[in-house]
N, C-alpha and C positions, 0 to 999 in steps of 0.2 A: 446345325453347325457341327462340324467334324470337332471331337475331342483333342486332335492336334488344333486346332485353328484356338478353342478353347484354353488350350494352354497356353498356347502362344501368346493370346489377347493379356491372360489373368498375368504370366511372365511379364511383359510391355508394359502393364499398368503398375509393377510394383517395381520394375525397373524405371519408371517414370518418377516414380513418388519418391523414390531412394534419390534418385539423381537429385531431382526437385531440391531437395528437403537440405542437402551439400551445396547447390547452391547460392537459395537460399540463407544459411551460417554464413556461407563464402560473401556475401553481399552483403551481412549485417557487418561480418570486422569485428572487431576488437572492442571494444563498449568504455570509452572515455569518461571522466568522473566531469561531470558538469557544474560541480558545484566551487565557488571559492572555500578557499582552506587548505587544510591540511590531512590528504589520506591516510588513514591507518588501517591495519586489520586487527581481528579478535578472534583468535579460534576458539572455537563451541564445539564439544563434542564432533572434535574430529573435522566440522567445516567451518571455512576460511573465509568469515565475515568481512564486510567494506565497510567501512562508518569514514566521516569527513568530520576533523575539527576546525571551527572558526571562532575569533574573539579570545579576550581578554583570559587567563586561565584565573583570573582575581575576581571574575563575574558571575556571577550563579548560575549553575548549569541548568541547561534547556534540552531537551534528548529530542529527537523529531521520527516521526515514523510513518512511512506512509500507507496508503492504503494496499488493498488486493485487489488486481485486476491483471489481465493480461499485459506486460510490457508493462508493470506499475515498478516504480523505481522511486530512490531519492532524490531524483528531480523532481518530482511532484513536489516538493520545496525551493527548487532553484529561486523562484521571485521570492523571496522573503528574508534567504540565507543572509544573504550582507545587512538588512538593515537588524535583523536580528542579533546579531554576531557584535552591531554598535553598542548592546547591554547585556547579552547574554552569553554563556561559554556556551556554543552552538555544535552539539552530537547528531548529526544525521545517519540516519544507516540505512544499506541496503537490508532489508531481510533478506534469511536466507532462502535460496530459493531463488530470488530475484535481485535488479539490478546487477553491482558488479560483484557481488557475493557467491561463493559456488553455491553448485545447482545438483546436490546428490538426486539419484530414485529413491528418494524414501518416500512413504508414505506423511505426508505432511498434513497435520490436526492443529486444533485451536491451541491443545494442552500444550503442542512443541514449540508455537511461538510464544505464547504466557512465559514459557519458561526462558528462553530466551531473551525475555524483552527483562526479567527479573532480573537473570543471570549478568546482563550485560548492562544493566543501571546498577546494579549492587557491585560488579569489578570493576566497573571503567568510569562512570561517574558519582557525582557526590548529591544524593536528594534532589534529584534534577523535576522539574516542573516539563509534563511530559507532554505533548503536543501531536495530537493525531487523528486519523479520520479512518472512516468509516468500518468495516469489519478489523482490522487491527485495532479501532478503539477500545473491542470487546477484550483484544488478547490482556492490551493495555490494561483494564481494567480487572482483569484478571489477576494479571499480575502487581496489582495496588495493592491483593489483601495480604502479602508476606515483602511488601517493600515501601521502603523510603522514599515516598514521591512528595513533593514538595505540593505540585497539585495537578489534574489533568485537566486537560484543554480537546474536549471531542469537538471533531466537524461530523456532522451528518452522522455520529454513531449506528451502528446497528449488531446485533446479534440473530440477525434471520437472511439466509438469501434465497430460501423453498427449503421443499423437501429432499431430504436426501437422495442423493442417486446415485448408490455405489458403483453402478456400472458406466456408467458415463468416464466416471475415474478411470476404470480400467480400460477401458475404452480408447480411453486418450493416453494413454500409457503403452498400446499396444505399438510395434515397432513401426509396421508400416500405414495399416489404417488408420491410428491414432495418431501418426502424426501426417498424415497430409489432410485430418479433419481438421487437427489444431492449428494449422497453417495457415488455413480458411479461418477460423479463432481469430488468429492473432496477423491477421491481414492488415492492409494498409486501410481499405475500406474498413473494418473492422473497430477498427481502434478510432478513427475516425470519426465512427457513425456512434463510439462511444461517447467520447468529448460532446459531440454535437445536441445527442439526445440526453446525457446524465452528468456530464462536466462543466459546461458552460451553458451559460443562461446566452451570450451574444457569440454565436458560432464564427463572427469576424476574427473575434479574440484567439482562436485556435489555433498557434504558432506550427507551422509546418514542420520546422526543428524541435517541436515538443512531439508531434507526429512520429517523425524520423526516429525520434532517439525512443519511444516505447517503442517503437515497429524493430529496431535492432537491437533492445532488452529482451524481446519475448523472442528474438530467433537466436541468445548464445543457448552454446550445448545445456541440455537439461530442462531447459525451459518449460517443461507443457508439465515437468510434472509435479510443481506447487501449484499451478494454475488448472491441473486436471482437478486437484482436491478443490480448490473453490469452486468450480464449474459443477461438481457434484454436490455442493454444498455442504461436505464433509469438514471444510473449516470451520461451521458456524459452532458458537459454543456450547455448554450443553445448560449453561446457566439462562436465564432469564432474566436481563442487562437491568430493567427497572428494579427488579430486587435486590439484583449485585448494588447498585450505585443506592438504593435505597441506607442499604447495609453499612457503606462504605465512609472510614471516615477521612479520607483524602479529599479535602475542596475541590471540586470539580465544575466546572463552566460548559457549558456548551453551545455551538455555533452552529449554526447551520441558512442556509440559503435559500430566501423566500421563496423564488418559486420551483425548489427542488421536488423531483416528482420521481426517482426511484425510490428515496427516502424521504418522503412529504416531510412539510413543516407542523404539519400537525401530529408525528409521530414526534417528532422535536417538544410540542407544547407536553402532550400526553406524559413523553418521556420528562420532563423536567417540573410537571406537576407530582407524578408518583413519587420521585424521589427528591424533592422539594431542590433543586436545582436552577440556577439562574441561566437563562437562555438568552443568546445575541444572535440577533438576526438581520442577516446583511442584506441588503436589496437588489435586485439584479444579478442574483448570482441563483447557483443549483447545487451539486454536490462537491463543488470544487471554489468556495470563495476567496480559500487563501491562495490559490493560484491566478483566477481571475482579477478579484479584486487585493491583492498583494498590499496596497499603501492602506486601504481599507482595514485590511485585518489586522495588520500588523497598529495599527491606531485605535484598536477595539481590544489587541491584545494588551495596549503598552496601559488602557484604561483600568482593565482588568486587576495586572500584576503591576502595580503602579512602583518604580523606581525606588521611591522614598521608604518604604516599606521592605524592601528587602535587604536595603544597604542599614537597616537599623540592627 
């Protein structure tokens, strides 16, 4: 092949990607706050966080945070927000990074969101009972040891997602090959084949509009690159979570979904024997019970932090 024809091709493919990639943006839109309440921001060192309040300001605050994954947002709370909101003063937030929170190039670590989740329970609410799943449980937990938590509530915690792989990050970060790999990432299939195989135990239950709205989280601007650092597994922490929660003296519960299989139920038991830990475990669900089973969890959480007890 002629060195013209050669350029020509490698030109075409990266005018392809570019094009693509604008799009793409152009077909996600604008990213709508899905949740009932009332939107706020919080600036953090420079970037301009989303958080949603709901309920009573006279109710004991509950902070909500959700997990990391491609297209992961504060709607991963949407089924819960209102009835929670019926006893709780309800903080959901985008991390930054994701949902409708800006989305800098930084390089994004476990330490940056720890600090952030500190930062933003010690200025904006009061000893709030924290509510959260799977690798942000870790940050969560993190940040227990220098703050006011009333008590944490992990789904499916974890602190391991492999080995690191710095280049992968970088990878995905690169302007044009790394983002028409991420694209492929954070595809519709993708996200999809996420829910199906690590989200929900009954793939009926997989709302097309829960689809839609990760599929146009992971494509505003910025997007691939907090979700480059999880894909390298550069977010995970550096701590070792049974010994942090061993340590820890924040009451802590945790949940998790019988037949979850990215994070087994038996890492669940493991984890809640070492650091003497009480475990709830909901049936027919996987890594996502509060979303699937919504009336479920929220009747396992109201047993948990029983009313009567907080208003004393």
């Amino acid at each position: 092949m002629k060195a013209r024809t050669v350029l020509g091709v490698a030109l075409g493919t990266v005018g392809g990607a570019i094009i693509g990639d604008r799009l793409l943006k152009q077909r996600a839109g604008d990213l709508e706050n899905p949740l009932p309440g009332v939107e706020r921001t919080y600036r953090w060192r420079g970037i301009e966080t989303t958080y949603t309040v709901a309920g009573d300001p006279n109710d004991p605050d509950m902070l909500l945070l959700h997990g990391i994954y491609a297209g992961s947002s504060s709607n991963e709370f949407a089924p819960i927000v209102e009835q929670l909101a019926e006893d709780y003063r309800v903080y959901v937030v985008d991390l930054p990074g994701f949902g409708r929170s800006e989305r800098p190039p930084l390089v994004y670590s476990a330490s940056l969101y720890a600090e952030f989740i500190r930062d933003f329970a010690d200025e904006v609410t009061d000893e709030p009972i924290v509510v959260t799943s799977s690798l942000a449980s870790a940050f969560a937990v993190d940040a227990a040891d220098e703050t006011d938590f009333e008590r944490l509530v992990l789904i499916c915690p974890t602190d391991e997602t492999g080995d690191e792989r710095p280049w992968v990050r970088t990878l995905l970060r690169t302007p044009i090959i790394g983002t028409t790999l991420y694209n492929l990432l954070a595809s519709k299939p993708s996200i999809r084949y996420f829910f199906h195989r690590d989200g929900y135990y009954d793939s009926d239950r997989i709302d097309s509009d829960e689809v839609q709205y990760a599929w146009d989280s992971a494509h505003q601007p910025g997007a691939r690159y907090a979700t480059a650092s999880f894909a390298a597994a550069t977010l995970d922490p550096e701590f070792d979570l049974a010994t942090e929660l061993a340590g820890l003296e924040t009451p802590t519960t945790l949940v998790w979904g019988r037949d979850a299989e990215l994070i087994p139920l038996r890492e669940g038991r493991d984890l809640a024997e070492a650091a003497d830990l009480e475990l709830v475990v909901i049936d027919y669900a996987t890594q996502l019970p509060h979303a699937e089973h919504p009336d479920k969890f929220v009747e396992y959480l109201s047993a948990e932090l029983p009313r009567v007890d907080i208003d004393e």
